[in-house]
Backbone bond lengths (Angstrom), bond angles and torsions (degrees), N, CA, C in turn:
res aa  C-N    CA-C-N  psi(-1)  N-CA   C-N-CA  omega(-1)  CA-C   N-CA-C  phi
1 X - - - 1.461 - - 1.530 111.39 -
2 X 1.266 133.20 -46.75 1.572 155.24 167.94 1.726 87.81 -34.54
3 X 1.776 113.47 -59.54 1.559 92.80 -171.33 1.437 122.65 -87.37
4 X 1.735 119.53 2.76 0.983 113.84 -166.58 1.667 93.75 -87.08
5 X 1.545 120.03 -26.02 1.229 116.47 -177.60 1.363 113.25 -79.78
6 X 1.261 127.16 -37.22 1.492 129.58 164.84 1.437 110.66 -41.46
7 X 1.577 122.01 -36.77 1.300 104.04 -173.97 1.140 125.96 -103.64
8 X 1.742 116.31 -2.88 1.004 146.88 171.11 1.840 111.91 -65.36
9 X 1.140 85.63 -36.78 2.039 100.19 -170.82 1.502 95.24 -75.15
10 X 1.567 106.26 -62.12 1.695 116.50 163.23 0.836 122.64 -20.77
11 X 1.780 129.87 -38.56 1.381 127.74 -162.36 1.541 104.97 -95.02
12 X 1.674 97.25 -45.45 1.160 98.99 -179.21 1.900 132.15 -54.39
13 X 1.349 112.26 -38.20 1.295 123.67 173.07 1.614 105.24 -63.48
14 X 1.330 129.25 -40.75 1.149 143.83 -173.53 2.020 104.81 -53.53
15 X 1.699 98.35 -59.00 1.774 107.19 160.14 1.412 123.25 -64.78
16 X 1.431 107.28 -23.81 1.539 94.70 166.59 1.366 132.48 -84.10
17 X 1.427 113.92 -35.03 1.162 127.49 159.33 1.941 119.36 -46.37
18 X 1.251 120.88 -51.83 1.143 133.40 -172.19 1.846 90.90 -65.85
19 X 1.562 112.56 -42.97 1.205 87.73 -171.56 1.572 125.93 -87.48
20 X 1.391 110.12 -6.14 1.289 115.66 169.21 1.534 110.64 -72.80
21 X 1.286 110.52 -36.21 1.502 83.52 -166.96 1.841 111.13 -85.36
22 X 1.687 115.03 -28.99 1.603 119.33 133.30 1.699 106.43 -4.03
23 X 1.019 109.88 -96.25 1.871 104.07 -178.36 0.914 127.47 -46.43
24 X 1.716 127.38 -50.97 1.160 144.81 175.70 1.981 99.90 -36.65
25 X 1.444 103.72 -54.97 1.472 101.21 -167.07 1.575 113.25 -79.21
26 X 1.363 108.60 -32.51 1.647 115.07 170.87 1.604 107.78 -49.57
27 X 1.525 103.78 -43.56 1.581 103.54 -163.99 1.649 93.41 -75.91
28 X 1.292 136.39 -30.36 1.795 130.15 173.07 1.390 113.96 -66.02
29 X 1.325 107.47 -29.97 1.492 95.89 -175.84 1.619 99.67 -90.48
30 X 1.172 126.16 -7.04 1.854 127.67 -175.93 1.692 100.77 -80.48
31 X 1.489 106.01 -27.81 2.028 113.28 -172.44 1.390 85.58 -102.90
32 X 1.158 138.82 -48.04 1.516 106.57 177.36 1.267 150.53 -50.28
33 X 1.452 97.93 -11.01 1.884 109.72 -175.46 1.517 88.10 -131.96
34 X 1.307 134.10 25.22 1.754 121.92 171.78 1.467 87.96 -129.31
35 X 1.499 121.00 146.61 1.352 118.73 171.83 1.481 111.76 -89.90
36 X 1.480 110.01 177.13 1.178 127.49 8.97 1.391 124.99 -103.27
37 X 1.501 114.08 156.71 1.796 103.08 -160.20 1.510 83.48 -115.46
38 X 1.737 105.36 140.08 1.253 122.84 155.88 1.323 141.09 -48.59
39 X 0.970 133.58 66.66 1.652 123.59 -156.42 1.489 97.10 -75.78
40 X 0.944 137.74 -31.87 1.642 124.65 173.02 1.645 128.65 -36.56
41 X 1.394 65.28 -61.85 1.572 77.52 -177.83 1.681 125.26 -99.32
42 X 1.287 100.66 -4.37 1.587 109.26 153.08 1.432 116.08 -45.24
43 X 1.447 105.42 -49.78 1.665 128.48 -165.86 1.485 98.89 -68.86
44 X 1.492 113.78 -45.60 1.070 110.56 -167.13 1.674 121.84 -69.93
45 X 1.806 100.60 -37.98 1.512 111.71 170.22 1.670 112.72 -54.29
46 X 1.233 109.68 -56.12 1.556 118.34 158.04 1.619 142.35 -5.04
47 X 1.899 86.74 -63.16 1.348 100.11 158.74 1.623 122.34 -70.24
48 X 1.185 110.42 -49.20 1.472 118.47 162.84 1.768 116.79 -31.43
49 X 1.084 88.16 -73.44 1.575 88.78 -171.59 2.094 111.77 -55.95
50 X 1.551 94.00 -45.51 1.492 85.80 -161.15 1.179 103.15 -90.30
51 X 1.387 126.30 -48.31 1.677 106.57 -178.09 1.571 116.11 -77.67
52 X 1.556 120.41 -14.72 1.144 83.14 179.06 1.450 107.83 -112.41
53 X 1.412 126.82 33.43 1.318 121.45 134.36 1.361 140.13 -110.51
54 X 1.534 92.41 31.11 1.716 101.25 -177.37 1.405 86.35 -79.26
55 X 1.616 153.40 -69.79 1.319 141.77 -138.25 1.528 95.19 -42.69
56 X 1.734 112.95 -82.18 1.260 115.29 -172.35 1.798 129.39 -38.63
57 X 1.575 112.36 -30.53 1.211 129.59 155.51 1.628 113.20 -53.23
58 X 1.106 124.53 -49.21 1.561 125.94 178.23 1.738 123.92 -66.91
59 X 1.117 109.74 -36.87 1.237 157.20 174.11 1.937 103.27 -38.72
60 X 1.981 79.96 -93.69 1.410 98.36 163.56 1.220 115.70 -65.26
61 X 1.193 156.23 -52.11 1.381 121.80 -177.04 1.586 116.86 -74.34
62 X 1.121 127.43 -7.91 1.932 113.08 172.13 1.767 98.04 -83.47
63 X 1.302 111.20 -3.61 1.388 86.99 -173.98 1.890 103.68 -104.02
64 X 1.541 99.33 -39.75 1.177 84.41 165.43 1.859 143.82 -81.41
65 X 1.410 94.59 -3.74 1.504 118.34 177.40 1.755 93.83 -77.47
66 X 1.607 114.19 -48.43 1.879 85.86 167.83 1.591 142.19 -71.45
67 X 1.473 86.81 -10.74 1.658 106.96 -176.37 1.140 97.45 -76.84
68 X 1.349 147.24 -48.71 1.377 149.77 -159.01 1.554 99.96 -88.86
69 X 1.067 139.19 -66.87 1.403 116.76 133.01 1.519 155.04 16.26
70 X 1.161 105.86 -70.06 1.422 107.62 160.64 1.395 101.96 -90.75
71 X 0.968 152.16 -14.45 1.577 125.86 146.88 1.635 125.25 -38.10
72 X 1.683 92.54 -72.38 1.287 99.53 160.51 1.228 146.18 -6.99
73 X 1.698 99.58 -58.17 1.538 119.80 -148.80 1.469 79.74 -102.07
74 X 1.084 146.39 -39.07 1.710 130.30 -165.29 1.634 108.44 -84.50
75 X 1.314 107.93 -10.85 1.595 90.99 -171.33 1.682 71.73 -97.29
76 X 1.257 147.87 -60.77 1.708 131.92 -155.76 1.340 102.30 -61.52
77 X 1.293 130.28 -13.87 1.658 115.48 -176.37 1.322 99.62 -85.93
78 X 1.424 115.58 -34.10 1.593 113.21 173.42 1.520 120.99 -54.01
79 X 1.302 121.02 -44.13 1.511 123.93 167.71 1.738 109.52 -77.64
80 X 0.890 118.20 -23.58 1.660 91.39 -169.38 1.346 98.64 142.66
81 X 1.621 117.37 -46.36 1.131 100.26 -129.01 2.189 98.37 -114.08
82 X 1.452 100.16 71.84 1.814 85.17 -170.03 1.078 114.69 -69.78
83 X 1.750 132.20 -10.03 1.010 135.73 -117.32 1.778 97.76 -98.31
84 X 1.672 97.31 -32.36 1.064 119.18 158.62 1.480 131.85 -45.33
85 X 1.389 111.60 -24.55 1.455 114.34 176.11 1.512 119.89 -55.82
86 X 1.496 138.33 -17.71 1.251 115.15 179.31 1.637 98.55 -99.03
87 X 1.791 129.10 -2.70 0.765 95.95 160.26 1.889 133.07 -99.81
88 X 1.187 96.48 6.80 1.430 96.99 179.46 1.781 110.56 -100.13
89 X 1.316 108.28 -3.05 1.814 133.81 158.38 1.974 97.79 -56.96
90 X 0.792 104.28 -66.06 1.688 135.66 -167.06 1.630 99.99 -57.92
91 X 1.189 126.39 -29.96 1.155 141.89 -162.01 1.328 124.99 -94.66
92 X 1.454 88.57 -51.47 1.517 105.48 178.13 2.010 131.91 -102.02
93 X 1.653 80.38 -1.69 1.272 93.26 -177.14 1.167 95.80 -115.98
94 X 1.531 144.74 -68.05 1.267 118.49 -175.61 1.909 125.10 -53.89
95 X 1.033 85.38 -46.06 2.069 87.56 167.55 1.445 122.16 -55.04
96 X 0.953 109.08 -49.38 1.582 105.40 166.34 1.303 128.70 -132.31
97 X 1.590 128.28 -38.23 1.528 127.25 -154.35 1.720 81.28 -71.16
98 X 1.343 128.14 -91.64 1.317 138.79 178.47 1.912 117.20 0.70
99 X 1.136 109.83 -47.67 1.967 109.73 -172.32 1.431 75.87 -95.72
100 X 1.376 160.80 -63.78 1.458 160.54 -149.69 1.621 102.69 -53.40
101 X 1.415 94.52 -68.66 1.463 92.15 -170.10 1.586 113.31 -78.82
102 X 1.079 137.49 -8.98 1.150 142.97 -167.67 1.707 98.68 -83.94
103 X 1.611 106.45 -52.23 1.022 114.58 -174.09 1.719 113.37 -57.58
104 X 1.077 119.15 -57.88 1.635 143.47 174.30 1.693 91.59 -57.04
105 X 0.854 164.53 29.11 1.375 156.38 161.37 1.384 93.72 -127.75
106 X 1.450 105.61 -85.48 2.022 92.54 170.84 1.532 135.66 -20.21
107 X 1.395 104.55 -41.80 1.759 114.41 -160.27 1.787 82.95 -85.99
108 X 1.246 117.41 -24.48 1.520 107.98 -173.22 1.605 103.82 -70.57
109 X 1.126 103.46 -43.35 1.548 98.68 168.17 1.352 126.92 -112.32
110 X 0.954 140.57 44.15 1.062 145.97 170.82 2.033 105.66 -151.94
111 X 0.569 136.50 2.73 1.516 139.59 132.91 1.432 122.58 -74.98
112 X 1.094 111.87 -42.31 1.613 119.00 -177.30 2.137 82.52 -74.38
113 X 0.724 118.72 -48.12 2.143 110.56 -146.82 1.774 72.96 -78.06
114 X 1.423 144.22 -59.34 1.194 128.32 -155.65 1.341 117.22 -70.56
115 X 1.765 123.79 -35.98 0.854 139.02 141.55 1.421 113.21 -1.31
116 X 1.600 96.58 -92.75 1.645 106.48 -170.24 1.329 125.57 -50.79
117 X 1.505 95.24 -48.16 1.415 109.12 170.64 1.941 129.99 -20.93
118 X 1.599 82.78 -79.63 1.550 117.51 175.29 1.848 104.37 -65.67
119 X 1.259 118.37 -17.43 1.773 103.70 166.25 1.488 103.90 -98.23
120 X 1.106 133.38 -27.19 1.183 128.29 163.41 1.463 128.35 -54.76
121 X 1.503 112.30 -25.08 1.092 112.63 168.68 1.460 119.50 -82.14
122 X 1.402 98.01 -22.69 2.001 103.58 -176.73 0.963 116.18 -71.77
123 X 1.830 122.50 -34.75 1.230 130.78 154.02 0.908 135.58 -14.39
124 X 1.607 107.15 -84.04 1.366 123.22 175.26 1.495 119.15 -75.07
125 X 1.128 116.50 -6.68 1.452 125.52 146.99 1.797 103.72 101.93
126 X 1.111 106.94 26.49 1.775 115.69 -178.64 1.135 97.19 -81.34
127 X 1.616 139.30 -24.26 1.678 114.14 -173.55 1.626 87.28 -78.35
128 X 0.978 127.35 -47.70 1.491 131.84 -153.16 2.097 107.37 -66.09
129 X 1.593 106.99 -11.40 1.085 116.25 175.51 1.593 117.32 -96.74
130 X 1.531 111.09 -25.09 1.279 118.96 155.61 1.738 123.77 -55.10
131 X 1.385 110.31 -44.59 1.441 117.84 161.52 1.238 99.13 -44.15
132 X 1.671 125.09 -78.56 1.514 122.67 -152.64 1.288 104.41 -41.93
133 X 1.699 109.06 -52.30 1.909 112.95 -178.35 1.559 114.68 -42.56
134 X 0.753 125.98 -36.65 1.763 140.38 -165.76 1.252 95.08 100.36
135 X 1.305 150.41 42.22 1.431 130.61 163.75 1.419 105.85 -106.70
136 X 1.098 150.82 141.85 1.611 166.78 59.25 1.510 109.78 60.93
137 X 1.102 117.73 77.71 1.755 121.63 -169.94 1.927 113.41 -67.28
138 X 1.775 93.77 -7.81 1.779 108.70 -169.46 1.860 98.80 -90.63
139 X 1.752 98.11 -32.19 1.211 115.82 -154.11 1.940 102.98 -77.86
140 X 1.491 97.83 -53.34 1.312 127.43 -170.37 1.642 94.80 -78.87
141 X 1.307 138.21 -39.80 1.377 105.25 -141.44 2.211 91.29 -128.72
142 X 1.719 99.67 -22.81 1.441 93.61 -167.85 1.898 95.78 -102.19
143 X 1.161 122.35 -43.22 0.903 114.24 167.77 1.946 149.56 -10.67
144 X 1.836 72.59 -68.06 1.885 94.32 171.19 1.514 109.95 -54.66
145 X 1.119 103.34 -32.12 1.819 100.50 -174.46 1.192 112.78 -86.79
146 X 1.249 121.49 -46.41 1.273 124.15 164.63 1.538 117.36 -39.39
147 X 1.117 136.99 -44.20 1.021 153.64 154.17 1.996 114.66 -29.03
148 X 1.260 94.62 -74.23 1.223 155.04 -174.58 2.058 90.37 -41.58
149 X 1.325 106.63 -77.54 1.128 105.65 -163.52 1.586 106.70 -79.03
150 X 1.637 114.35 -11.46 1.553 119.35 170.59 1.360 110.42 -73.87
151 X 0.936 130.40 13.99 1.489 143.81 -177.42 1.481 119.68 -122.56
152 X 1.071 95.18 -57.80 1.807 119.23 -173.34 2.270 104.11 -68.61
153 X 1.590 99.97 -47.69 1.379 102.75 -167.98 1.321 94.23 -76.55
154 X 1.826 156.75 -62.27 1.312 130.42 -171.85 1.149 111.28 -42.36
155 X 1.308 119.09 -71.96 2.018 111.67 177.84 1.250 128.95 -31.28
156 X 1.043 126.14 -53.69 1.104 148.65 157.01 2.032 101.55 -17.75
157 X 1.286 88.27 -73.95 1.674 102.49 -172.30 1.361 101.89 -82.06
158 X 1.001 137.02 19.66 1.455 147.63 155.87 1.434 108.46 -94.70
159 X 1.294 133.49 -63.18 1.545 144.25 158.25 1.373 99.59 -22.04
160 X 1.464 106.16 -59.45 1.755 104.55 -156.47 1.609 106.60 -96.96
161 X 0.914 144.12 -27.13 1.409 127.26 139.53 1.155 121.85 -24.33
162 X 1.498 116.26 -69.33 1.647 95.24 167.76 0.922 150.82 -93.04
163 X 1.241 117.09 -4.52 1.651 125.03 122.11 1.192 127.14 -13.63
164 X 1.177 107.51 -58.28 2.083 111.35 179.25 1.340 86.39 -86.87
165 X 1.032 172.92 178.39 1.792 174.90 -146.12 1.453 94.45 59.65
166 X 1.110 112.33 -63.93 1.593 115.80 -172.64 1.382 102.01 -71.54
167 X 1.113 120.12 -46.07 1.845 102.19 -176.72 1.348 109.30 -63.93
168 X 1.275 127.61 -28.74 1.294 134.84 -160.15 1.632 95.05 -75.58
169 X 1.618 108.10 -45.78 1.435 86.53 167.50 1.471 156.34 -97.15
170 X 1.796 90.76 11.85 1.417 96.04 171.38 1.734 94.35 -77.59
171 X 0.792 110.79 -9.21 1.880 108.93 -173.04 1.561 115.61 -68.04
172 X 1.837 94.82 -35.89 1.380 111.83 171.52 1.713 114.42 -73.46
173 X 1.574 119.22 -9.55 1.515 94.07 -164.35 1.657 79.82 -88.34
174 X 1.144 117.32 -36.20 1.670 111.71 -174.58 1.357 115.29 -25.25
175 X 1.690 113.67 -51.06 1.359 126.35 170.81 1.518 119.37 -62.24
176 X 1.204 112.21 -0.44 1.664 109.05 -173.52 1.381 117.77 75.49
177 X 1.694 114.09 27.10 1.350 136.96 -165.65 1.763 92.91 -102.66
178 X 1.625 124.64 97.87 1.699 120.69 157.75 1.445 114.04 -29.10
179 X 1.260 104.73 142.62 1.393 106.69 175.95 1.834 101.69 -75.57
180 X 1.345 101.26 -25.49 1.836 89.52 175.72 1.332 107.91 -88.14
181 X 1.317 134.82 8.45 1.476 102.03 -173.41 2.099 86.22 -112.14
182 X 1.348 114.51 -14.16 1.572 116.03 166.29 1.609 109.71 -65.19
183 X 0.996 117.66 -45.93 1.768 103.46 -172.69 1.827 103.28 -101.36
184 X 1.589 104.05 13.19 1.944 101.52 157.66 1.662 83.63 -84.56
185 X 0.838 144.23 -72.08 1.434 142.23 -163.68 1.374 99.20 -28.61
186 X 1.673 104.75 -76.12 1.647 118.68 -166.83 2.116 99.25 -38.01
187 X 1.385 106.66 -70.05 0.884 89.54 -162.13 1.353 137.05 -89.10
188 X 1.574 112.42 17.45 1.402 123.30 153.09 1.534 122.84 -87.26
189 X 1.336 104.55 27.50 1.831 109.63 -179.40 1.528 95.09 -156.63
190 X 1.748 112.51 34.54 1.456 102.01 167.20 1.468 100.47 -150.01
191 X 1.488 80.90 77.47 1.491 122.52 164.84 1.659 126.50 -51.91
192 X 1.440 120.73 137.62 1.309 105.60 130.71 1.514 127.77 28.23
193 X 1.493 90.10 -121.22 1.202 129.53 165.48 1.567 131.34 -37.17
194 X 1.583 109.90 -31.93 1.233 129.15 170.05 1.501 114.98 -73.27
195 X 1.288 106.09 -35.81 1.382 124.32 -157.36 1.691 97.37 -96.18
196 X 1.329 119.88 -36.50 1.428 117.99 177.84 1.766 105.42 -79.28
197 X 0.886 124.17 1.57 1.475 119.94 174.93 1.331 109.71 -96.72
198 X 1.581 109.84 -45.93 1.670 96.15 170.62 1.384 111.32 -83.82
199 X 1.246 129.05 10.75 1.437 111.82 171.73 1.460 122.13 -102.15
200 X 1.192 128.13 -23.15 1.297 146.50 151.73 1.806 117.38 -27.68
201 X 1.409 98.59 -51.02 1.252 110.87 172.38 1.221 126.53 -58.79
202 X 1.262 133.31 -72.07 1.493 139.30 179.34 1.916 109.10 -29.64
203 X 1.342 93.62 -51.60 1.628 96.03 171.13 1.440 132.57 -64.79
204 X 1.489 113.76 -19.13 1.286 113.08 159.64 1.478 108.37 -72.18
205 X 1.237 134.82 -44.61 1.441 147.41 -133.59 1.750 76.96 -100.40
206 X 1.029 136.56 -73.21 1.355 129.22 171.13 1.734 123.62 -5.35
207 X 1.905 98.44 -66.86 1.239 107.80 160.98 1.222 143.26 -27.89
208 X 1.479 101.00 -72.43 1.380 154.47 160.88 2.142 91.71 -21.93
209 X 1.758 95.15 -90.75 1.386 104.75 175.44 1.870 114.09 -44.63
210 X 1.077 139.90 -48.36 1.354 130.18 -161.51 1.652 105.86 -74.71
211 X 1.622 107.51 -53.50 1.390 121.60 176.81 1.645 111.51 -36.20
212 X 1.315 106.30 -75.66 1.761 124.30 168.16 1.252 104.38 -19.64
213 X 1.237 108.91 -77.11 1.724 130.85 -154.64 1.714 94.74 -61.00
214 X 0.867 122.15 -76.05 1.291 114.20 178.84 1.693 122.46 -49.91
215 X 1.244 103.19 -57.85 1.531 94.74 -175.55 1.979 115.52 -56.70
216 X 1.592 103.38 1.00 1.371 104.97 -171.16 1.494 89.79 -90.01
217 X 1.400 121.31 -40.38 1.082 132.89 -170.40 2.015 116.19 -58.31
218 X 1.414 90.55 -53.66 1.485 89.38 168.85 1.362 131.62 -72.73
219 X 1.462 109.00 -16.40 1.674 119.98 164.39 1.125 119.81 -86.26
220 X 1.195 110.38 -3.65 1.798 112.45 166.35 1.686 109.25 -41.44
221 X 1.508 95.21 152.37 1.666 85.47 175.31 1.864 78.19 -158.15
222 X 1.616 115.54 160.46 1.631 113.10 139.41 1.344 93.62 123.10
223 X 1.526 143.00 -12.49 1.228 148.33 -146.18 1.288 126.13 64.65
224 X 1.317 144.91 -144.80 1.483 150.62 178.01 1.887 99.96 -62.10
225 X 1.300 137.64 -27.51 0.875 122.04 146.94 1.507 142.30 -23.37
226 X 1.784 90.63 -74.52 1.633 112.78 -170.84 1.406 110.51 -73.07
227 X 1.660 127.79 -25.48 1.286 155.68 124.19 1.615 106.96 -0.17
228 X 1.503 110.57 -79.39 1.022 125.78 168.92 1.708 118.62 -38.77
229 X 1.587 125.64 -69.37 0.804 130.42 -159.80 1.308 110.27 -99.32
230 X 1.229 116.05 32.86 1.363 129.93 164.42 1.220 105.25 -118.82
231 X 1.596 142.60 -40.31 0.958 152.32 167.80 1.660 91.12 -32.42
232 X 1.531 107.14 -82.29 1.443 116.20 -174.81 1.270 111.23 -33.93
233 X 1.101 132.30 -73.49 1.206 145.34 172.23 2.018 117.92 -22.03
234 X 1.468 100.96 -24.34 1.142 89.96 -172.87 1.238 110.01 -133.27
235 X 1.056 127.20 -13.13 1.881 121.06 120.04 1.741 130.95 -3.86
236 X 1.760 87.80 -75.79 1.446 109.58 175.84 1.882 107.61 -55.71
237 X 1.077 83.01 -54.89 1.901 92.38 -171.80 1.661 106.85 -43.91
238 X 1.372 105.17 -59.80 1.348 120.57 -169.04 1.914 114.34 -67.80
239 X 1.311 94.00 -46.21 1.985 84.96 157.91 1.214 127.14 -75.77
240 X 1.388 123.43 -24.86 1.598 119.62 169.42 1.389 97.82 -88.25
241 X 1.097 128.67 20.27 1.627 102.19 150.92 1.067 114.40 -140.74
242 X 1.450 128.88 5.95 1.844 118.07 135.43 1.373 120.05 -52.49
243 X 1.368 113.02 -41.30 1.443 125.05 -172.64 2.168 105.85 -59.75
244 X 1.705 96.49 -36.55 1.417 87.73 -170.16 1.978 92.43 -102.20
245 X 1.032 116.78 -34.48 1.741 115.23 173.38 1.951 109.06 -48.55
246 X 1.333 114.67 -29.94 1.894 119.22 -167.52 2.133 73.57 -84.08
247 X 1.128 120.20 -54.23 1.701 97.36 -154.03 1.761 103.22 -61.70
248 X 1.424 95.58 -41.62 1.732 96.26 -172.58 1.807 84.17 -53.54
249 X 1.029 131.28 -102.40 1.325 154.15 -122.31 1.236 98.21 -53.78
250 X 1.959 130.07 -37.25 1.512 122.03 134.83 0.935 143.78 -35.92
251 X 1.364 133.38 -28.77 1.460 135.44 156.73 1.233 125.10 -84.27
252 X 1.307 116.40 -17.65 1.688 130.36 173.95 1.831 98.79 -71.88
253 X 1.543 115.81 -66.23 1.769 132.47 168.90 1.538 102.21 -19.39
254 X 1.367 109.07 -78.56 1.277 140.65 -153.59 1.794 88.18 -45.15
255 X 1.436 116.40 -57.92 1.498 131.78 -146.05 1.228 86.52 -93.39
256 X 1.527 156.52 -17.80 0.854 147.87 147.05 1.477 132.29 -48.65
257 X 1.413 118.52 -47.06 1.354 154.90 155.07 1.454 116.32 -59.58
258 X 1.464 136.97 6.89 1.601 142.35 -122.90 1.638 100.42 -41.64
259 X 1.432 84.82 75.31 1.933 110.95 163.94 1.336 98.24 -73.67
């Protein structure tokens, strides 16, 4: 009986949880298309997100665009065939490595900074004083970001795509790979079609990251503690579910495309 109730309680928090944050997001997407919209601080989330995570965005993709790269390039020089390297660069980085990693670097910081943010405010009890004002704490405070990171995360993964393209091909001259006959590759396999698969993504993962981060933020409870372990909490949340949102949204693409 001890485990039937243990798993019973388990389940139950499991439906409550799913359904809070269920509302939580109905009620963002109900203030996102009803005014009034913040332009201040839209601008301001904006800056946040995109410039100051372009360094680490730039960063990570030349380093991992050469790493993936020199993999690449040593097993195709072994067959014959390097020539292939900007198109299997083109392939693997705009379709997935590029919105993946871009995304997972952002949500690392920018879940954790919105996170804190937004429990710090619950704390000290400023969202709950915005209520008293008559202002909209979903409208005023989750919104802008939401916004914010649907803007900030495609660019972002635009930067770093070619960012990793270019590292990939200084990786190729190492091999005795032309820089023109690497980006004839690149850009006869950066398609359409190529290009709408990794772009699709970032905007879910965008979602994904603002929604999380905040709704962790407003469920904070406990002081600098609960602060804490909400922070965590929405870190974790937000990379395990780019990681499982990029496979769905690949097999959804793909079947759309009848890849």
């Amino acid at each position: 009986m001890g485990f039937l109730a243990a798993v019973t309680e388990q389940l139950r928090r499991v439906f409550e949880t799913t359904q809070d944050f269920t509302l939580f997001t109905a009620s963002v997407f109900r203030a996102t298309f009803t005014p009034p919209l913040y332009g201040r601080e839209t601008l301001q989330q904006l800056y946040f997100a995109g410039i100051g995570s372009l360094l680490i965005v730039v960063v990570s993709s030349v380093v991992a665009g050469q790493a993936l790269a020199l993999q690449l390039a040593r097993e195709l020089a072994a067959t014959g065939t390097k020539g292939q390297l900007g198109h299997f660069m083109t392939i693997s980085v705009v379709r997935a490595l590029g919105p993946v990693l871009v995304g997972m670097v952002v949500a690392s910081r920018m879940s954790a900074g919105i996170t804190a943010e937004l429990g710090a405010m619950r704390s000290s009890d400023q969202i709950d004083a915005l209520t008293a004002f008559g202002s909209d704490p979903i409208r005023r405070l989750v919104v802008p970001r939401v916004i914010a990171l649907l803007i900030a995360l495609p660019c972002l993964t635009i930067i770093g795509d070619t960012l990793a393209l270019m590292g990939g091909g200084l990786v190729g001259q190492q091999y005795h790979l032309t820089w023109e006959a690497y980006m004839s590759g690149v850009l006869k396999y950066l398609t359409p079609k190529n290009i709408l698969v990794g772009m699709i993504k970032p905007f879910v993962f965008a979602l994904l990251i603002a929604v999380v981060a905040c709704w962790k933020g407003f469920a904070s409870a406990g002081g600098a503690k609960g602060v804490g372990v909400a922070t965590t909490e929405s870190v974790v949340i937000s990379a395990v579910g780019i990681l499982v949102s990029d496979g769905i949204c690949t097999r959804l693409i793909f079947r759309l495309l009848h890849w």
